[in-house]
C-alpha positions in Angstrom: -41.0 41.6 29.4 -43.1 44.8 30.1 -40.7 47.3 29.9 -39.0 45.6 26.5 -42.3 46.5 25.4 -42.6 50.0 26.4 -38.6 50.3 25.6 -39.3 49.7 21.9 -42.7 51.7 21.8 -40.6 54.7 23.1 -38.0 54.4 20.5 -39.8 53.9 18.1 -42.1 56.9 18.3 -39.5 59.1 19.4 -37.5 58.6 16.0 -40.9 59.3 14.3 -41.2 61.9 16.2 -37.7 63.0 16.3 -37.7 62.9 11.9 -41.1 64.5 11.5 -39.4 67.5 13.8 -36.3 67.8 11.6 -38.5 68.2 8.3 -40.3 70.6 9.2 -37.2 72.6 10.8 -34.9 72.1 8.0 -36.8 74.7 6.1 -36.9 77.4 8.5 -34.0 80.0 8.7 -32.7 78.7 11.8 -32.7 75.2 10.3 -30.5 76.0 7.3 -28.1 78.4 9.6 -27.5 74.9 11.8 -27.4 72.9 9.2 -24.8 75.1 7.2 -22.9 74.9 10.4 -23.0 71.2 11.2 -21.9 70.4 7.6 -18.8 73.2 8.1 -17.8 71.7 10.8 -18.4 68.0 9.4 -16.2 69.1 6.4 -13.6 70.5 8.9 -13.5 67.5 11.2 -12.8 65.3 8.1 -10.3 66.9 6.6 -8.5 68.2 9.8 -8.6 63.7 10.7 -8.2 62.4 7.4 -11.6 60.3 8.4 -12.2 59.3 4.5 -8.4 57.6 4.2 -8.4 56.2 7.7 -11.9 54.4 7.0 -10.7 52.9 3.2 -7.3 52.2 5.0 -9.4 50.1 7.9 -12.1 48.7 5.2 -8.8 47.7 3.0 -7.3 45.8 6.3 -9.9 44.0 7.0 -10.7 43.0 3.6 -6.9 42.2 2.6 -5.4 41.1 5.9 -2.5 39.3 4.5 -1.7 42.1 1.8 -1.7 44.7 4.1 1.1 42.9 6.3 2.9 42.3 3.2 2.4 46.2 2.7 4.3 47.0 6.0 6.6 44.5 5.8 7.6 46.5 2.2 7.0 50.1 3.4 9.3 49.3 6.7 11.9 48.0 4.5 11.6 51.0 1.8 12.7 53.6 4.6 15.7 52.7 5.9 17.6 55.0 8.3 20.0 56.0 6.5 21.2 59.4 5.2 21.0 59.9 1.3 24.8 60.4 0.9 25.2 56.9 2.3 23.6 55.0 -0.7 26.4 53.8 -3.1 24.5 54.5 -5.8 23.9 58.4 -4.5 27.4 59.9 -6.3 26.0 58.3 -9.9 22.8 59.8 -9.4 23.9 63.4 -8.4 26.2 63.1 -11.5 22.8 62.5 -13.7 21.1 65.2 -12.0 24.3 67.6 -12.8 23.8 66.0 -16.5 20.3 66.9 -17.2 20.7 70.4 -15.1 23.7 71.2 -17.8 21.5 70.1 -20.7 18.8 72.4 -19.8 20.8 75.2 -19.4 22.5 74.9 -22.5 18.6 74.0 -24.1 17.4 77.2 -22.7 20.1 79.6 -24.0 
């Protein structure tokens, strides 16, 4: 029960210690120069992992477990494997396409 005692003392003064340290060093020159660099390579590491969409994509989970299997279920279904000229309704739509292609030519003379 002694040591729980001395555990917690320890801690504790070594985060007061610890956050009296950084105010003071934040202002110096060498304190901005690191921080500059721990928030470049903070902003790099977040956008190089995608951290911000994988944590709203977990928090979402969690929160909506049902929706987010129905969400699967619909995106696995919604990319079948299947090449684009093998959808019967691919000839109609490349003859819309040609359509509206024609029509802005003929717009734009």
């Amino acid at each position: 029960m002694h040591w729980l005692i001395i555990l917690s003392l320890k801690s504790i003064l070594s985060s007061i210690i610890g956050s009296s340290f950084y105010q003071w060093f934040q202002g110096t020159t060498m304190g901005i120069w690191f921080q500059k660099q721990v928030d470049r390579f903070m902003q790099y590491f977040a956008e190089r992992y995608d951290l911000e969409l994988a944590k709203k994509d977990a928090k979402f989970r969690k929160q909506y477990p049902l929706a987010a299997e129905r969400l699967d279920k619909l995106e696995g279904n919604s990319h079948p494997c299947k090449e684009l000229h093998e959808f019967d309704a691919y000839p109609d739509l490349i003859k819309r396409i040609e359509e509206m292609e024609r029509r802005l030519k003929i717009k734009a003379k």
